[in-house]
C-alpha positions in Angstrom: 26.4 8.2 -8.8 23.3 7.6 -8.9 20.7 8.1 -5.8 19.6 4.8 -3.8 15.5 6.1 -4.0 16.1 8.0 -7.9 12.1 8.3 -9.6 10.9 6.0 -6.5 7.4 7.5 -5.6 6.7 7.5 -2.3 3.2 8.7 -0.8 3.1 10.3 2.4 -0.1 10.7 4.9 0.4 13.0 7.2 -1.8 15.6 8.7 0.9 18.0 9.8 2.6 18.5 6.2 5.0 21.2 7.0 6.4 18.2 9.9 6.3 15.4 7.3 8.2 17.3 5.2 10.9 18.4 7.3 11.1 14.6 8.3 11.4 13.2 4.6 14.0 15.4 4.0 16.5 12.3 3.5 14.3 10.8 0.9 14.1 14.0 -1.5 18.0 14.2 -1.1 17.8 10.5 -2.1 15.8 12.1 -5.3 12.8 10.3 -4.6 9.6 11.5 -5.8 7.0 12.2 -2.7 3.4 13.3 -2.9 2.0 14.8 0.4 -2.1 13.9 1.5 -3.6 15.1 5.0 -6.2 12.4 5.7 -6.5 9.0 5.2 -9.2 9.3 2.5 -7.0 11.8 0.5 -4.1 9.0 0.6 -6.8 6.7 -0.8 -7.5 8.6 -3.3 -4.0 9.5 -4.4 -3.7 5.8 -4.4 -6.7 5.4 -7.0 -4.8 8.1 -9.1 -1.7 6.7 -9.4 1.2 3.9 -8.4 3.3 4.1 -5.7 5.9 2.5 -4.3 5.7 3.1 -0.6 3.6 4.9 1.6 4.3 6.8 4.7 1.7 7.2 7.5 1.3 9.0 10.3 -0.5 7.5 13.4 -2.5 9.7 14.6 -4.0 11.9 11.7 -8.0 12.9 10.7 -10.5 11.7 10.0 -10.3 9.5 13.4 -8.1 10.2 16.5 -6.0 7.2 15.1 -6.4 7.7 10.9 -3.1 5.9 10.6 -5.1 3.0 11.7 -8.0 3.7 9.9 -5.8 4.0 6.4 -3.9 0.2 7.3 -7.7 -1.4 7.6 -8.8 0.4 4.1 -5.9 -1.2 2.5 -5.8 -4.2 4.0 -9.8 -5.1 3.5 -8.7 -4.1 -0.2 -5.8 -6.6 0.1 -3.5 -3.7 -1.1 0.4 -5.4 -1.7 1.7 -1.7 -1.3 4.7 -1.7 1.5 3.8 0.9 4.3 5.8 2.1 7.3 4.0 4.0 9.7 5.6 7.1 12.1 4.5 6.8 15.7 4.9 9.0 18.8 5.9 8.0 21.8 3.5 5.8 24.1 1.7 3.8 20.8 3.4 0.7 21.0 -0.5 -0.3 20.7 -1.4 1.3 18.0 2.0 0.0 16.7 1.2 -3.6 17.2 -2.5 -3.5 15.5 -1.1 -1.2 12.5 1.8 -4.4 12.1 -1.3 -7.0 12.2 -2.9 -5.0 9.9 -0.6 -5.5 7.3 2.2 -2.3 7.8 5.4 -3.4 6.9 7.6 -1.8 9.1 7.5 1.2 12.0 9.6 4.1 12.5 9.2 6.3 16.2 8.6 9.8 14.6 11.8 11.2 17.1 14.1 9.0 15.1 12.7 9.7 11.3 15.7 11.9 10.7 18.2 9.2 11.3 16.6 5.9 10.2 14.2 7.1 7.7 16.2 6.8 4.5 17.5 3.4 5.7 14.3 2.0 6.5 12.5 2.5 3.3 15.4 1.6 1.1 15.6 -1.8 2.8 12.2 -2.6 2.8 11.7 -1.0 -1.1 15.4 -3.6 -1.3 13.5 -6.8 -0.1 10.5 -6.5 -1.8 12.4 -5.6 -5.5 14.2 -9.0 -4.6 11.3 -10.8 -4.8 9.3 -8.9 -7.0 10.2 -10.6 -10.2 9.4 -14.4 -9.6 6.0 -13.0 -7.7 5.1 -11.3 -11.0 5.9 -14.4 -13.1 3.4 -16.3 -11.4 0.8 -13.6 -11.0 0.6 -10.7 -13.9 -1.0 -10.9 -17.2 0.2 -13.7 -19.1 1.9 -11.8 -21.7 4.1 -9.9 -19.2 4.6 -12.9 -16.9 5.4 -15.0 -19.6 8.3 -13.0 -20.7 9.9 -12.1 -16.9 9.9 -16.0 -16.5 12.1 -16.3 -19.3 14.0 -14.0 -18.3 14.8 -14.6 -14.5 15.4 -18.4 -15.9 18.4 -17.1 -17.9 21.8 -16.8 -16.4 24.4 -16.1 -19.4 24.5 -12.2 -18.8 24.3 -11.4 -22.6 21.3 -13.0 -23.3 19.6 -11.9 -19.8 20.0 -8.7 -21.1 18.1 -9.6 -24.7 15.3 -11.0 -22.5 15.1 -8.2 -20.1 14.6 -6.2 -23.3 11.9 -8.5 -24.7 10.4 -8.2 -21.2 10.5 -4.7 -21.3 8.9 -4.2 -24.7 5.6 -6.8 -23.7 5.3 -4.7 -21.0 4.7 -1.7 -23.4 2.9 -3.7 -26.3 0.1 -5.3 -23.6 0.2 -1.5 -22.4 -0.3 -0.1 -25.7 -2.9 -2.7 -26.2 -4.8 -1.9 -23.6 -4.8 2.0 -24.4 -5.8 1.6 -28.2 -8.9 -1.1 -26.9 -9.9 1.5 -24.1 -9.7 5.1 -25.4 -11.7 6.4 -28.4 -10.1 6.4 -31.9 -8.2 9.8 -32.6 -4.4 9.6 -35.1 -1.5 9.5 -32.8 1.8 11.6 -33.7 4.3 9.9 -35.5 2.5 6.4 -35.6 1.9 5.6 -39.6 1.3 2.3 -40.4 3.8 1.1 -41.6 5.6 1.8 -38.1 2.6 0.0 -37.2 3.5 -2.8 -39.4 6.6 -4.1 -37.8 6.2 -2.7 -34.4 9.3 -3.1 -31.8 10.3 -1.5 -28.5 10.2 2.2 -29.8 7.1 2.1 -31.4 5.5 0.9 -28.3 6.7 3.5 -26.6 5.6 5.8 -28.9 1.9 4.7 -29.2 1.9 4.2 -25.3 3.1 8.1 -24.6 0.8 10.0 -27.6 -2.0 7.9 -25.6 -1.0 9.2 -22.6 -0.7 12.8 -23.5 -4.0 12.9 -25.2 -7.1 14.0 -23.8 -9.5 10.7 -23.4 -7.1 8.2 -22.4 -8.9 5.4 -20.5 -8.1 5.8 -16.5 -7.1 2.3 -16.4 -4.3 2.5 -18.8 -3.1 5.8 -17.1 -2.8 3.7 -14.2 -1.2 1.1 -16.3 1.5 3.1 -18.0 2.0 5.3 -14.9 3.9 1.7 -13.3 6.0 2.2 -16.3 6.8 6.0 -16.9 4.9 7.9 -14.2 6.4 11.2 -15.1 8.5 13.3 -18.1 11.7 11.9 -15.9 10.8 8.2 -16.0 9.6 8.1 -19.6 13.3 9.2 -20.3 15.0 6.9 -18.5 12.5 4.5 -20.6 13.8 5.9 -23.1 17.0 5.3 -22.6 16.7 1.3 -23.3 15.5 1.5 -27.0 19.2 2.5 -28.4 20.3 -0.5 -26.4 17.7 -2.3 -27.5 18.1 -1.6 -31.1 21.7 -2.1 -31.2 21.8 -5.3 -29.9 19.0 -6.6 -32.4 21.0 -5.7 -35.4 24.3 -6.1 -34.4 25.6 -2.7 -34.4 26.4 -2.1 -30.6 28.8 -3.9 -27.4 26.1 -3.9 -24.0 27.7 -2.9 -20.5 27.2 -4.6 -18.0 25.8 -1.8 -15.8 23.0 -1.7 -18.7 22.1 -5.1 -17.4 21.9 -3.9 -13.7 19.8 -0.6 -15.1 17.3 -2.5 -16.8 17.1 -5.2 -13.8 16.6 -2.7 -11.4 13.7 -1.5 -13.6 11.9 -4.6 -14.2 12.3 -4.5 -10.6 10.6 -1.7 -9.7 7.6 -1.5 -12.7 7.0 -5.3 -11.9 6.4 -4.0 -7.7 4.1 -1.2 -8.9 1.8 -3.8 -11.1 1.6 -6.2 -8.1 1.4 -3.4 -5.7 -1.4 -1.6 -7.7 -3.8 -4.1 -9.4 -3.6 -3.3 -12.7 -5.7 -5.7 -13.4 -5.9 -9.1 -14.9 -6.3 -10.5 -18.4 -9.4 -13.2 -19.0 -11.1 -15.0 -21.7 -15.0 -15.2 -21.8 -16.5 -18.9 -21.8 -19.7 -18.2 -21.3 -22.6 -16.0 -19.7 -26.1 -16.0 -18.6 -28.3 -13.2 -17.6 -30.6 -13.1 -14.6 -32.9 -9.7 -15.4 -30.5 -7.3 -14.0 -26.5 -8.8 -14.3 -24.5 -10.6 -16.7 -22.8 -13.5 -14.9 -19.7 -14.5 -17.3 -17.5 -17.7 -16.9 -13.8 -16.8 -17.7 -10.4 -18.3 -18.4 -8.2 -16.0 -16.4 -4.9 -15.8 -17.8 -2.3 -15.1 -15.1 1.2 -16.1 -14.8 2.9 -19.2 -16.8 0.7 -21.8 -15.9 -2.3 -23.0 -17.5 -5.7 -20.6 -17.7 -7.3 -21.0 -14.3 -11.5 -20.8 -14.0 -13.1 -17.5 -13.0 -16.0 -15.5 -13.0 -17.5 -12.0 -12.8 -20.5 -9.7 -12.8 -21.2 -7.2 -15.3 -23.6 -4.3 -16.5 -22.6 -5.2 -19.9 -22.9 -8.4 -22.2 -19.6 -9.8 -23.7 -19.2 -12.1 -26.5 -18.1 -15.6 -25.6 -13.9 -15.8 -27.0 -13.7 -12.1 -26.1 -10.5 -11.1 -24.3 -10.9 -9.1 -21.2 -8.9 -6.3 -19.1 -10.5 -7.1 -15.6 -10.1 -4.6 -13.1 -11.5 -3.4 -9.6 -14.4 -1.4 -9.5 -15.2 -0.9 -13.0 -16.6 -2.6 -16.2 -14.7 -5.3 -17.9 -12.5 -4.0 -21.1 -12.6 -6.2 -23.9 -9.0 -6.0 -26.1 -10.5 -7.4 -29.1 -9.5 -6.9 -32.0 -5.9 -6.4 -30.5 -6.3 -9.4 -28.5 -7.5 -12.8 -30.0 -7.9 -16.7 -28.9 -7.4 -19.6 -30.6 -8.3 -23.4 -29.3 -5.5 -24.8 -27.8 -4.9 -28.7 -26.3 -6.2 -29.9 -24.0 -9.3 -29.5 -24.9 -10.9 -26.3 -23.2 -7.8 -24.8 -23.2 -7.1 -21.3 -25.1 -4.7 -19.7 -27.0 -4.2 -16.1 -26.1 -2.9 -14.1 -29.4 -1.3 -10.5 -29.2 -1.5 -7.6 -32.1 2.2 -7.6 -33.5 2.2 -6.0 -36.8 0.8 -7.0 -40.2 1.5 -10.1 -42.8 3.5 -9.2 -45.2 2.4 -10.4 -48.4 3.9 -9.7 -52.0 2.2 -6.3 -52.9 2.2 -3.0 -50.1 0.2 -3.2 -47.2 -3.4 -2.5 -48.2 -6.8 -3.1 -46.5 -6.9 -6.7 -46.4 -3.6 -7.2 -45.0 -4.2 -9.5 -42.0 -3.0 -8.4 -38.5 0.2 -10.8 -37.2 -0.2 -11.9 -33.9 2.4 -12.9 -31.2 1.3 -16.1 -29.1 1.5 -14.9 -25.7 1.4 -17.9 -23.6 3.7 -19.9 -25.2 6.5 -20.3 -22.7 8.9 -21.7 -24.5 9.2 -19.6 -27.6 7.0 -16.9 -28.6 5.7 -17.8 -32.2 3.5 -15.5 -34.6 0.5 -16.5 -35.8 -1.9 -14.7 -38.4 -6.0 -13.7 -38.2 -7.1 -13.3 -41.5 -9.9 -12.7 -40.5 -8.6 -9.1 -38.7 -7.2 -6.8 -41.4 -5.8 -3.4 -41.3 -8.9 -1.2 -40.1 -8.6 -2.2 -36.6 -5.5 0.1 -36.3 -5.6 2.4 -39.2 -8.1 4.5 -37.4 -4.9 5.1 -34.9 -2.3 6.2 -37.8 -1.2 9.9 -38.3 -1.6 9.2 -42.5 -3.9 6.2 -42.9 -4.3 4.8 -46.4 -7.4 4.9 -48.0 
C-alpha cells in the first residue's frame, strides 16, 4: 500500500536537528522526503533552491530568540502560499498566536509531535490538494491552467483520465519550453528531430530531464521541473504515466481506475508546488519606454482561463514589443520566443498565445524551411494548431542529437 506522505517534500527549520529528527520520525516512515536547515535564513534559502510542500518550524531557533517568527514574517512579506506548521514549547501561546496571524497554517506543542505529527501535516497537505486544482485553473500560466480547467470540468471517468494526461503533458511541453528558451544551445540525448517533429508526453519528458541533467540549465526551470520530478524517484513515477498515456491514444490498452486516482493525486500535488513556489507567470510585451536607467514594459499577463489581464514591469533589458515572457521574482524577464509566439486575436487588443508543437508536414522530408506547428494555448474550448511560417526548423535543430544539415 502505498504511504499517505510517499515523494511529499517537507522542509524542516529547526536549530536542534538531532531533536527535529527524532520528532519527524512518523513522516519518514510515511516515506516522505525531508530536508533539515538550522536557521531561518538557511530555510530561506533551501526554499530559493527548490519546491516544497510543507515546511516545519521551530519557535524559538537563531538568528533571533524567536527565528520561528522571524521565518513566518519573511514568508509572509513575500506572500509565500507554502502551508507551515510551527512546533512550540510550552508557555508560547503568544508566540503561537502572532506566528497564526502571520500566515502559519497550523501549530503542533513540540511534547505532542510524536503523536499528532503525521496527522497534522497529512490533513493540512489533504485540504490544500483539495483545492489546489480549481486555484491553479484560475492562476498558472495559461497553457497549464487552460488544460486543468478542462479537465476538473469533466466528470465521465474515461475521458477525465485523457484530460489529466493532456494536462500532464502541457505541463512538461511549457516546462520544456521554458528550459530550451533559457539554457544555452548544446544536443540533447535521444532528442532527433524528427522526435521533435511530432512531440507527445514522452518526448517532453525526455527534453525536460537531458535539460535537467546537463550542466547550464537555467535556475528557473530547475525550479520549474523540480514541482514536477524533484528527484530520480519522482521522475519515475512520471514515468510511469506515458505507457498509459500512449496506450490510451492508439487504442492498444484498458485504464484502471486507480490510474485515474494516481494521476489526480499528482496533478494534485505539482499544481500545489507551482502555486506554492512562484514559478512564475507567462506575459506578452505591449510596449516599453526607457527613462535613462530602466526599461518600463506594458504587458498582457496571461494567467488562468480568462482573458489577458494588464501588467507591467521593470527591466535591465529591452524586449521586443509581441515577445512572450517568463516573468519571475527577482530576476530578468525570459523571453520564450521562438518557442512561444502571438497572434492578434478579437477583441481588438487581445492576443493569441501560440506554443512550439512540432513541425508542418509537407509533401517532401522535413528540411530547413519546414515551419514550426504551434498549439493555441488559450483556447479553452479546443486546443487547435496553428502554423508560423515564418519560424522554421533552426530554432530547434540546434537541440537535436543528429541535426540535418
Amino acid at each position: 500500500m502505498t504511504q499517505p506522505l510517499t515523494n511529499i517534500q517537507i522542509l524542516v527549520a529547526d536549530d536542534q536537528t538531532d531533536v527535529a529528527k527524532t520528532l519527524c520520525m512518523p513522516l519518514r516512515r510515511a516515506k516522505a522526503r525531508l530536508t533539515f536547515v538550522g536557521d531561518g535564513q538557511a530555510a530561506l534559502d533551501a526554499l530559493a533552491a527548490q519546491p516544497f510542500d510543507l515546511i516545519l518550524i521551530d519557535m524559538k531557533m537563531p538568528p533571533e530568540e524567536w527565528g520561528g517568527l522571524w521565518l513566518l514574517r519573511q514568508l509572509h512579506a513575500e506572500g509565500s502560499r507554502i502551508p507551515t506548521l510551527v512546533l512550540s514549547g510550552e508557555g508560547a501561546k503568544q508566540q503561537v498566536k502572532l506566528a497564526m496571524r502571520l500566515g502559519a497554517t497550523d501549530w503542533i506543542d513540540k511534547d505532542d509531535a510524536d503523536q499528532e505529527l503525521l496527522d497534522r501535516v497529512t490533513t493540512v497537505l489533504a485540504s490544500h490538494h483539495e483545492q489546489t486544482l480549481t486555484i491553479a485553473s484560475e492562476q498558472l500560466p495559461t497553457p497549464i491552467a487552460s488544460r486543468l480547467a478542462r479537465y476538473i470540468r469533466t466528470t465521465d471517468p474515461e475521458k477525465q483520465l485523457t484530460e489529466g494526461l493532456h494536462a500532464l503533458e502541457s505541463v512538461l511541453r511549457f516546462a520544456a519550453v521554458v528550459g530550451l528558451s533559457s539554457t544555452p544551445p548544446f544536443a540533447l540525448p535521444g532528442i532527433t528531430i524528427e522526435k521533435l517533429a511530432a512531440p507527445a508526453m514522452g518526448t517532453w519528458f525526455n527534453v525536460c530531464t537531458a535539460l535537467a541533467d546537463g550542466p547550464d540549465a537555467s535556475s528557473n526551470f530547475r525550479r520549474l521541473f523540480a514541482c514536477v520530478a524533484p528527484d530520480s524517484a519522482a521522475r519515475q513515477h512520471l514515468q510511469g504515466f506515458i505507457p498509459i498515456r500512449n496506450g490510451i491514444f492508439h487504442d492498444s490498452a484498458d485504464p484502471h481506475p486507480e490510474d485515474l486516482a494516481r494521476l489526480d493525486a499528482y496533478l494534485r500535488r505539482i499544481s500545489h508546488r507551482m502555486i506554492s513556489c512562484g514559478a512564475g507567470d507567462l506575459a506578452v510585451a505591449k510596449s516599453m519606454t526607457y527613462d535613462g536607467e530602466k526599461y518600463a514594459v506594458e504587458l498582457l499577463s496571461l494567467r488562468g482561463t480568462g482573458k489577458p489581464s494588464p501588467d507591467a514591469l521593470l527591466t535591465s533589458t529591452p524586449v521586443v514589443s509581441g515577445t512572450v515572457l517568463l516573468v519571475a521574482k527577482d530576476v530578468e524577464p525570459i523571453p520564450l520566443s521562438p518557442l512561444m509566439a502571438t497572434a492578434m486575436a478579437e477583441p481588438p487588443g487581445s492576443v493569441q498565445c501560440l506554443q512550439f508543437n512540432g513541425f508542418v508536414r509537407g509533401k517532401g522530408e522535413l528540411g530547413p524551411t519546414s515551419a514550426l506547428k504551434f498549439a493555441r494555448t488559450n483556447v479553452t474550448e479546443e486546443h487547435s494548431s496553428a502554423s508560423h511560417p515564418s519560424l522554421t526548423w533552426p530554432a530547434v535543430a540546434a537541440w537535436t542529437s543528429h541535426p540535418r544539415e
